[in-house]
C-alpha positions as CSV (number, residue, x, y, z in Angstrom):
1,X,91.6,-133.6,97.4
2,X,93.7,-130.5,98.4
3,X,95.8,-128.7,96.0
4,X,99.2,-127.6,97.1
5,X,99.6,-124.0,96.1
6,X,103.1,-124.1,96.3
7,X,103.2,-127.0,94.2
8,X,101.4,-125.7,91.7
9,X,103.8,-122.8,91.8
10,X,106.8,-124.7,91.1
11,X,105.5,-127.1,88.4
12,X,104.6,-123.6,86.2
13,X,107.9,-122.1,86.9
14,X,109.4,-126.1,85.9
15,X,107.5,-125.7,82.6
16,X,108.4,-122.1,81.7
17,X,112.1,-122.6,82.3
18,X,112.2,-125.6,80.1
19,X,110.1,-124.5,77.2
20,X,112.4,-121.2,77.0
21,X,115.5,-123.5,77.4
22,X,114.0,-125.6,74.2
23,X,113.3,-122.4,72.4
24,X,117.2,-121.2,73.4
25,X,118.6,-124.6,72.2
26,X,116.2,-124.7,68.6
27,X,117.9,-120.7,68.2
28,X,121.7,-122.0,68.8
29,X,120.9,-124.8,66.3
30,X,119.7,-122.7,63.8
31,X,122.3,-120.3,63.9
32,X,124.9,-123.5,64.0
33,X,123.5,-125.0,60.8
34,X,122.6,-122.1,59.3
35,X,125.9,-122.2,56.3
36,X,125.5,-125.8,56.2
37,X,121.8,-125.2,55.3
38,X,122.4,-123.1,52.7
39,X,125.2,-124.8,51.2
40,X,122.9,-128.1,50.6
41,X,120.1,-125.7,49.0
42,X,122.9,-124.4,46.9
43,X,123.8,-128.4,45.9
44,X,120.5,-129.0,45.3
45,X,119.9,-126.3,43.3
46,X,122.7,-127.5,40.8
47,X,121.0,-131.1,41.0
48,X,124.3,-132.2,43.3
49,X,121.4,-134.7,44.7
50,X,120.7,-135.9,41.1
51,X,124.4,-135.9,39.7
52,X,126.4,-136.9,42.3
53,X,124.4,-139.0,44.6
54,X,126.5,-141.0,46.5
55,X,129.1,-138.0,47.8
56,X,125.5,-136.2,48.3
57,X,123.9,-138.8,50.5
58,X,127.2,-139.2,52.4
59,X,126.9,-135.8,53.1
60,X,123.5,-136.0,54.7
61,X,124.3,-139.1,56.9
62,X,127.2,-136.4,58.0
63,X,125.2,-133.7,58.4
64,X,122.5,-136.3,60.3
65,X,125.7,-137.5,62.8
66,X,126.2,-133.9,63.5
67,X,123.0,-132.9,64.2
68,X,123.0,-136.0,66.8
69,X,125.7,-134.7,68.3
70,X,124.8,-131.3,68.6
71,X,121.3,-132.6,70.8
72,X,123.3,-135.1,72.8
73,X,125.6,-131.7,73.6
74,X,128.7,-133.2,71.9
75,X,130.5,-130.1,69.2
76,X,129.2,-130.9,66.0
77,X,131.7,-128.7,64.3
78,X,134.4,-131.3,63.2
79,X,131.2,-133.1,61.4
80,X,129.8,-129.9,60.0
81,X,133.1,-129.3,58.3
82,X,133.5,-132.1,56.3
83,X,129.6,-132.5,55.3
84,X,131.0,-128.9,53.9
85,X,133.6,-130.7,52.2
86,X,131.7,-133.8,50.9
87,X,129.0,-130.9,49.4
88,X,131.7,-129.2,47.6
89,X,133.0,-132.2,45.9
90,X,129.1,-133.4,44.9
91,X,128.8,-129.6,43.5
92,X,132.2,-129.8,41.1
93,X,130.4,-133.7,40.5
94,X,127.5,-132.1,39.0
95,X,129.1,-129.3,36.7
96,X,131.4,-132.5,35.4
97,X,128.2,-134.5,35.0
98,X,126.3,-131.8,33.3
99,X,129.4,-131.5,31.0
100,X,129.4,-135.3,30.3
101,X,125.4,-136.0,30.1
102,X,124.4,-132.8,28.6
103,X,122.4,-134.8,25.9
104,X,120.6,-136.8,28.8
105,X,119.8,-133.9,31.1
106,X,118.2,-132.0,28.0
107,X,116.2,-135.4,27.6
108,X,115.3,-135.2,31.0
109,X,114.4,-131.4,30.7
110,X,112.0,-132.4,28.0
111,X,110.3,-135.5,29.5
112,X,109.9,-133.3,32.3
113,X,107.9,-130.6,30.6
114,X,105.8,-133.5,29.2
115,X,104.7,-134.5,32.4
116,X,106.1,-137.6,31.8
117,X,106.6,-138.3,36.0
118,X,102.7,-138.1,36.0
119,X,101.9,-140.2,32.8
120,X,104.2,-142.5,32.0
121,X,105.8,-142.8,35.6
122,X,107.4,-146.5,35.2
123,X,109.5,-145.2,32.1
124,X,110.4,-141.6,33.6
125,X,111.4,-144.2,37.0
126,X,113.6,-146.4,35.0
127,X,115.2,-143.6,33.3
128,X,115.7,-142.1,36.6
129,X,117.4,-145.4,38.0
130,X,119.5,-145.1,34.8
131,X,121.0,-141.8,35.6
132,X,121.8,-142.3,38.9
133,X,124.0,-145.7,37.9
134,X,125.4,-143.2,35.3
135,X,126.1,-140.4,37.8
136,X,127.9,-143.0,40.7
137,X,130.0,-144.4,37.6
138,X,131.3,-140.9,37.0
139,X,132.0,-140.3,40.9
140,X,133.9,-143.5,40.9
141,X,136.2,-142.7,37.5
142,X,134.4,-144.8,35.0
143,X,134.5,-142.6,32.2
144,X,133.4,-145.6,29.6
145,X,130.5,-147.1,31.4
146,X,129.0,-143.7,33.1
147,X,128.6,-142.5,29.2
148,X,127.5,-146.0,27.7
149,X,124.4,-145.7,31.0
150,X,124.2,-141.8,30.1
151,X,122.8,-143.2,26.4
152,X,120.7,-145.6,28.1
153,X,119.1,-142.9,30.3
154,X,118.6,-140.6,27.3
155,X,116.9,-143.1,25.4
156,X,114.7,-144.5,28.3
157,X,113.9,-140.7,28.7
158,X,113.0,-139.9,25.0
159,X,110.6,-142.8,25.3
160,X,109.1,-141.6,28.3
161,X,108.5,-137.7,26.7
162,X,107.3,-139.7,23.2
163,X,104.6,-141.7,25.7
164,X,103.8,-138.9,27.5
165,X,103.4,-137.0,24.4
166,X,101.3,-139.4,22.8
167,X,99.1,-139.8,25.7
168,X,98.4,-136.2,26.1
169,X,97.2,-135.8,22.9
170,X,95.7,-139.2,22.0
171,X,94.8,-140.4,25.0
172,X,91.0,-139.3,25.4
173,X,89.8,-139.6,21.6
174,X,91.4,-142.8,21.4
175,X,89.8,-144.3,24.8
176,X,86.9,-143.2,23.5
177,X,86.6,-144.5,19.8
178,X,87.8,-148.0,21.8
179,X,84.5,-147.7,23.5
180,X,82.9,-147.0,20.5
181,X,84.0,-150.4,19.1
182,X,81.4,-152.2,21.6
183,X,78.5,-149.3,20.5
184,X,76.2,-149.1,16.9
185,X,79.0,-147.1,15.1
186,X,81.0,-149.5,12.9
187,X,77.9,-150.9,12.0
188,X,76.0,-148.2,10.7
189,X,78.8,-145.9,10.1
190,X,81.7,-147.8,8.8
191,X,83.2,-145.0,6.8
192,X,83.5,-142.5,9.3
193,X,84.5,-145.1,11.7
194,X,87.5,-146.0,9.7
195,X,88.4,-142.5,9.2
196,X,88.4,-141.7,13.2
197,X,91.0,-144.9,13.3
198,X,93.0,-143.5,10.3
199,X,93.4,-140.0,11.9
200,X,93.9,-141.0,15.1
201,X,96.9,-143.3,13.4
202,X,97.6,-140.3,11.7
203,X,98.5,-138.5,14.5
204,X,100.5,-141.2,16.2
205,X,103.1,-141.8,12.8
206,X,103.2,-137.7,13.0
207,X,104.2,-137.2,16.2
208,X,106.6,-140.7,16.0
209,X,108.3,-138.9,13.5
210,X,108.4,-135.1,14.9
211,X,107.4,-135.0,18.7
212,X,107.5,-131.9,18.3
213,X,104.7,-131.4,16.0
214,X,102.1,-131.2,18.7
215,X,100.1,-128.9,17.3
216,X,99.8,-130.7,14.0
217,X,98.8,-133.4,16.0
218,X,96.1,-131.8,18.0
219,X,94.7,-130.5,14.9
220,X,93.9,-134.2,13.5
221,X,93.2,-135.5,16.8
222,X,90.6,-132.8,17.2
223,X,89.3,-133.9,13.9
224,X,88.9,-137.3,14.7
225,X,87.3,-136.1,17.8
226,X,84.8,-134.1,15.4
227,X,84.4,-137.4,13.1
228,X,83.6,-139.4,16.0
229,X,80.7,-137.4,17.3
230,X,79.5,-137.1,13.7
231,X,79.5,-140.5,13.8
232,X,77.4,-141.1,16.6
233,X,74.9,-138.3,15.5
234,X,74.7,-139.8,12.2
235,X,73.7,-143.3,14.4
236,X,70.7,-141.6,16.5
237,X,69.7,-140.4,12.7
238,X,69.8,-143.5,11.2
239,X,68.0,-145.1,14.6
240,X,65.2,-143.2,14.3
241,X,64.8,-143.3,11.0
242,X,64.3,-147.5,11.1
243,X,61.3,-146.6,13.6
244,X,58.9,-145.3,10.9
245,X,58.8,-145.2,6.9
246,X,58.0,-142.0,7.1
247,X,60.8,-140.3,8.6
248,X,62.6,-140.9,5.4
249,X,60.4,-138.3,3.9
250,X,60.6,-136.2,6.5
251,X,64.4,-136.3,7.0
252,X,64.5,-135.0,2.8
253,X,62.1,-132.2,3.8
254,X,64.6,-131.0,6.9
255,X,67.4,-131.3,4.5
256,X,65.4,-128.9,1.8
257,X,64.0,-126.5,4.6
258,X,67.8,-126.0,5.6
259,X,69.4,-125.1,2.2
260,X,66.4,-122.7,1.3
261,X,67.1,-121.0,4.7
262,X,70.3,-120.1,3.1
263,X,69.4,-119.5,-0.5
264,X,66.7,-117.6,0.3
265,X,69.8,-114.5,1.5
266,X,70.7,-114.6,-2.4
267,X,67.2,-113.5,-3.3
268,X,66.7,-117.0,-5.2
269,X,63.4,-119.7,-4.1
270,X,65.1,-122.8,-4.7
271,X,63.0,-125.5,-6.4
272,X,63.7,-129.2,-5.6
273,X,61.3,-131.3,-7.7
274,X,65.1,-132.4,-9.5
275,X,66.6,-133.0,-6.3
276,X,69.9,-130.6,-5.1
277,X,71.9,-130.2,-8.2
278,X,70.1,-128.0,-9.6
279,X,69.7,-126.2,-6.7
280,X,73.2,-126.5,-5.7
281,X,74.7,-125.1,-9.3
282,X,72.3,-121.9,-8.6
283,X,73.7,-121.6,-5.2
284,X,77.3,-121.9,-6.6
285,X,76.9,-119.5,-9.5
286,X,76.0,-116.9,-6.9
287,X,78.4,-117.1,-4.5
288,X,81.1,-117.3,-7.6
289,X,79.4,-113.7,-8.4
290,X,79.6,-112.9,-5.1
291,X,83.6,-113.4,-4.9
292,X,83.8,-111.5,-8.2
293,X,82.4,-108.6,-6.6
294,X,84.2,-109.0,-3.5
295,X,87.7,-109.6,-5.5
296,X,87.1,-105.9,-7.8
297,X,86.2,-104.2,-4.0
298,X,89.6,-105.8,-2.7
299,X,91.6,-104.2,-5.6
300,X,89.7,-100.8,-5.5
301,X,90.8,-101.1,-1.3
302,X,94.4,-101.9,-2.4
303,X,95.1,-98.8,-4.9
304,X,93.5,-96.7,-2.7
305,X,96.0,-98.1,0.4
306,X,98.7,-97.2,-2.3
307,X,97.9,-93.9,-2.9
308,X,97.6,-93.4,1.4
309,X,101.2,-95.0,1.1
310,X,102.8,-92.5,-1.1
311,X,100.9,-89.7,0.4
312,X,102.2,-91.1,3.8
313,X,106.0,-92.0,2.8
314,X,106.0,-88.2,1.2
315,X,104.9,-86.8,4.7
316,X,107.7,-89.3,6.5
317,X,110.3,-87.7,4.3
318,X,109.3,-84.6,5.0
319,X,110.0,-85.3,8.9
320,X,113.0,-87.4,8.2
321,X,114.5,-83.9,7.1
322,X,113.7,-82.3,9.4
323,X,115.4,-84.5,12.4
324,X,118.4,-85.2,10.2
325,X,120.4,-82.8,11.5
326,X,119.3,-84.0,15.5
327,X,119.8,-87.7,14.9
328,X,123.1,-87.0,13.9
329,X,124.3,-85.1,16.6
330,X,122.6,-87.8,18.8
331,X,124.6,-90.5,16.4
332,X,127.7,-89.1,17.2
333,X,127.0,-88.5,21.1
334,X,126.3,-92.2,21.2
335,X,129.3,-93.5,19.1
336,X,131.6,-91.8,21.6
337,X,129.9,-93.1,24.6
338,X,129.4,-96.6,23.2
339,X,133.3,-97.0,22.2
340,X,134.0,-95.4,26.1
341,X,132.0,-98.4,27.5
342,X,133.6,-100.6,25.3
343,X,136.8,-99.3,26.5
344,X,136.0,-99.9,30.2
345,X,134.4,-104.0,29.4
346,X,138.1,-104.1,27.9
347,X,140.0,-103.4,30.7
348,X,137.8,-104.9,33.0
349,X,138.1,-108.3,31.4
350,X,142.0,-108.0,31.5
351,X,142.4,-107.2,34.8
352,X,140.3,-110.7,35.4
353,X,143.1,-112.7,35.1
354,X,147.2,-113.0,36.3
355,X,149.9,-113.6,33.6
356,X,149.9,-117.4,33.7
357,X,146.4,-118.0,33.5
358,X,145.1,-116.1,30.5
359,X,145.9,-113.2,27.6
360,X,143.8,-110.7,26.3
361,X,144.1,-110.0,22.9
362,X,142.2,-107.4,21.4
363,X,141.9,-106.7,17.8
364,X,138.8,-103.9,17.0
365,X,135.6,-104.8,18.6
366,X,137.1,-108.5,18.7
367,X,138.5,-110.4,22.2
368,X,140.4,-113.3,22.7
369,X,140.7,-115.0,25.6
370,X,144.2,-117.0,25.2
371,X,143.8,-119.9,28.3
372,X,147.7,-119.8,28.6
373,X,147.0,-121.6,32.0
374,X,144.4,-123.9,31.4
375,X,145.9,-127.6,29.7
376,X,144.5,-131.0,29.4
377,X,145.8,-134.5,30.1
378,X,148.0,-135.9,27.2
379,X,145.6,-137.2,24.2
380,X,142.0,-136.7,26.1
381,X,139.7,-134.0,26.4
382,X,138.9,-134.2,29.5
383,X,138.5,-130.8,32.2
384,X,140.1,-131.0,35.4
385,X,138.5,-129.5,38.4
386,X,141.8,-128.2,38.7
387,X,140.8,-125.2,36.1
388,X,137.1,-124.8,37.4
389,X,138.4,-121.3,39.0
390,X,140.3,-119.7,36.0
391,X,137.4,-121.3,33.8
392,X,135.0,-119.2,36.6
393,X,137.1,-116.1,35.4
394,X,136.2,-116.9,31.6
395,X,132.3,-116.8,32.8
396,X,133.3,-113.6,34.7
397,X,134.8,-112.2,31.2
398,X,131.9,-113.5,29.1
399,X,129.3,-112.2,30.6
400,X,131.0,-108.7,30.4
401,X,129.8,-108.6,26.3
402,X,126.2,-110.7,26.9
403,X,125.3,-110.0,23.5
404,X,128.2,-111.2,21.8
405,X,129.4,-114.1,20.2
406,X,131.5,-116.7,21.7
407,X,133.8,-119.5,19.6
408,X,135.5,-121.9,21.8
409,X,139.2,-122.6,19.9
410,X,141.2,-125.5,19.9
411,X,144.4,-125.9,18.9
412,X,147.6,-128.0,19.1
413,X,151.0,-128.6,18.1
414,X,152.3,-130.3,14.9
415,X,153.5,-133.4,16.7
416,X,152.0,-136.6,15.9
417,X,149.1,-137.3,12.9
418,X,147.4,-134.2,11.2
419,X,143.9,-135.8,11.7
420,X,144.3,-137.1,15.0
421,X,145.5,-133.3,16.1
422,X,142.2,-131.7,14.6
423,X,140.2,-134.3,16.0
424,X,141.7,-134.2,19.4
425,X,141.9,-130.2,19.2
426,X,137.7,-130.4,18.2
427,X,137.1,-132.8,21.0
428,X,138.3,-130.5,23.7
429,X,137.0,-126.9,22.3
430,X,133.7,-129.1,22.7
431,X,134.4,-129.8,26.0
432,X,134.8,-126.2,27.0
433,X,132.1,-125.1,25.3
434,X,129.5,-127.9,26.7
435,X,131.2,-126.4,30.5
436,X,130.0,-122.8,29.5
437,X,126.9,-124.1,28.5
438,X,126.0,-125.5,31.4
439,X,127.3,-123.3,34.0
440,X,126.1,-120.3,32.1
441,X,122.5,-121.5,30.9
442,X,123.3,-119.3,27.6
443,X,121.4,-120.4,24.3
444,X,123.3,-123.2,22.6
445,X,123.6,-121.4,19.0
446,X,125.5,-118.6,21.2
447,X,128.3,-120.9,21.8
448,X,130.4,-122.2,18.8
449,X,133.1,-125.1,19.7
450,X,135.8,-125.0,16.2
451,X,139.1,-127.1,16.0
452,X,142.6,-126.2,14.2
453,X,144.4,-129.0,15.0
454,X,148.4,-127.9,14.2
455,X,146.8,-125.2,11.5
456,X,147.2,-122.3,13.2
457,X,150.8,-122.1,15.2
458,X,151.3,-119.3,17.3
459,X,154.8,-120.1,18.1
460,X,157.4,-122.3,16.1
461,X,156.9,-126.0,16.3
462,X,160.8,-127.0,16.8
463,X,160.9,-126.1,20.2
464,X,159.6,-127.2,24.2
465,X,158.5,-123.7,24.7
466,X,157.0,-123.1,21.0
467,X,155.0,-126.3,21.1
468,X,153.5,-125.7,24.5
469,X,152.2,-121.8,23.3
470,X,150.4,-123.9,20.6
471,X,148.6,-126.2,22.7
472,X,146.1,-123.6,23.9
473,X,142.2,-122.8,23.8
474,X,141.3,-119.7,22.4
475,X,138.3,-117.9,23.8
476,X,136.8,-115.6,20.9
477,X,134.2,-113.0,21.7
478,X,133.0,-111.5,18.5
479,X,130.0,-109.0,17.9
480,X,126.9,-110.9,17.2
481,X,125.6,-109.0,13.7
């Protein structure tokens, strides 16, 4: 057959130009999708996926329609923009979720780190299924029946870390003294037997009762572990022993031969024509000597560290005077620049906010953070995505004085019943305070939630304008001693 050269020519030159024009189309995608890209990592990476599944998943069909459109050479734009959209609203989904499940997700956290997906995976699925119900209640407004399937999902998760738990620590040992059931060890060893089953028990009611008292556990499981191999040593013994009447003789002389090896170090040849006690007594009146001995050395060691003490603390003294003088000239250099930052994390938190959003009151080393602009919906506690941004300004203002305190306020007016008004007041400092927690990732005990209720009016009560000043959260920063 005769090859066209020609041909050939033109086929290459075919397969060059498409293969750049592939590489030229994968570029123009890339760069297309590239903030759409990002903004589902940045969804996923506050669980949007997890928290607010259905807005999520409508956002990926979007995104998949888009990227249809883009290879059929249709704009994708129009579709790009509102997958953008449908991320943003799965993103203020999840904060709000992590505010209204925080007692789930920290179950979840745990049954995590207990490796729960890998060893107890139908309870972790379950409890997976759960959440997600709980989540699409909260996207569609039930309030009531997202929390009542939030409690499910935290239970069904704290019985999937327990299992896990339980299995991690008790799973071998116990598999094995199962076997052991089927073996010579109950029957020749019936007392260590039942105290392998007792400890392992043991361990179970422990960690039942504190799962977190794992390494308490261990510890007895690792002696059950120890009892269990005793066990089967002491059933070789005792199998060899039923072979010949004379390994009853000989197992007395091993026994003998081994304590003389170790009373022969106290300079004493053990006789055993009266069996061990005597022996034994000998053996514990010399090391009781021994301890004497070793407590009047301890004694002489501690006087003499006394005497290196005082020698020591006299020599300290000595250089403490010496660098008075220098650490208070340092003291005072530091005072001066401390309060100058101070100064400057003041101002910089007040210029944070605009007049109707927030106050800054500050009184010492002390902040408040009066959230003039920041209200709730008559008698509930709940946040309104409305405030997420001045409540992103709070974060902003926090994180200004990381190693202080922080005490979430509420407070109301005196209308309506005293109790009601401190409860309600409690309900929504709680509120805030879960929000920080869980867009901040600070330590709980850092955060304190109080309510007033009515107690502590900043305006008078008899008025429109007095009674809304009263309804306020307070932010407090405070100086963590």
């Amino acid at each position: 057959m005769k090859i066209n050269v020609r041909t050939v020519l033109c086929i290459s030159l075919l397969v060059v130009v498409t293969g750049t024009a592939l590489a030229m189309q994968d570029d123009v995608k890339a760069r297309i999708f590239k903030d759409i890209n990002e903004m589902f990592a940045k969804a996923r990476s506050e669980q949007a996926d997890l928290l607010s599944p259905t807005v999520y998943q409508q956002a990926v069909k979007k995104n998949e329609q888009a990227v249809k459109n883009f290879e059929k050479g249709k704009s994708p734009e129009p579709l790009i923009e509102e997958t953008n959209v449908l991320l943003r609203t799965a993103i203020e989904n999840a904060k709000l979720s992590k505010v209204t499940f925080p007692h789930t997700l920290a179950a979840r956290t745990d049954a995590l780190q207990a490796s729960a997906p890998q060893l107890t995976l139908d309870l972790y699925t379950k409890a997976e299924r759960e959440l997600t119900e709980a989540a699409k209640s909260l996207e569609k407004g039930d309030m009531k029946k997202s929390k009542e399937q939030g409690l499910r999902a935290e239970k069904m998760y704290r019985d999937a870390e327990l299992a896990a738990i339980k299995l991690n620590v008790l799973g071998e040992v116990t598999q094995k003294s199962i076997e052991a059931k089927d073996t010579d060890i109950p029957k020749y060893t019936p007392l260590t037997y039942a105290r392998v089953v007792k400890l392992l028990e043991d361990a179970d009611e422990l960690l039942q009762r504190d799962r977190s008292a794992i390494p308490e556990a261990r510890a007895i499981v690792e002696d059950a572990a120890y009892e269990l191999s005793h066990a089967a040593y002491i059933v070789k013994r005792v199998l060899e022993l039923k072979g010949d009447d004379t390994n009853w003789e000989r197992l007395i002389l091993e026994h003998e031969a081994a304590v003389t090896e170790v009373v022969k170090e106290f300079n004493y040849e053990p006789k055993f024509d009266q069996g061990m006690q005597r022996v034994t007594a000998s053996l514990i009146t010399a090391i009781n000597s021994m301890k004497q001995d070793n407590r009047r050395l301890n004694d002489e060691l501690t006087q003499m560290s006394k005497q290196n003490e005082t020698l020591q603390d006299e020599i300290d003294q000595t250089k403490s005077e010496l660098n008075a003088s220098k650490e208070v000239q340092a003291g005072l250099k530091a005072r001066i620049d401390s309060d100058r930052k101070k100064e400057e994390k003041y101002k910089k938190a007040e210029d944070l906010f605009l007049a109707q959003e927030a106050k800054v009151l500050r009184i010492g080393d002390e902040l408040t953070l009066r959230l003039i602009g920041l209200n709730f919906p008559s008698g509930r506690a709940t946040i309104e995505p409305a405030y997420f941004s001045l409540l992103s300004k709070v974060q902003r203002a926090i994180r200004l004085f990381p190693d202080y305190h922080v005490i979430v306020e509420g407070h109301t007016d005196a209308v309506g019943d005293d109790r009601y008004n401190q409860r309600l007041s409690m309900q929504r400092a709680d509120a805030v305070r879960a929000y920080i927690l869980a867009s901040m990732g600070l330590p709980s005990d850092q955060v304190t939630a109080m309510g007033y209720g009515e107690s502590r009016p900043i305006a008078s009560n008899e008025t429109n304008s007095g009674r809304r000043q009263n309804r306020r959260i307070d932010i407090v920063l405070k100086p963590q001693k």
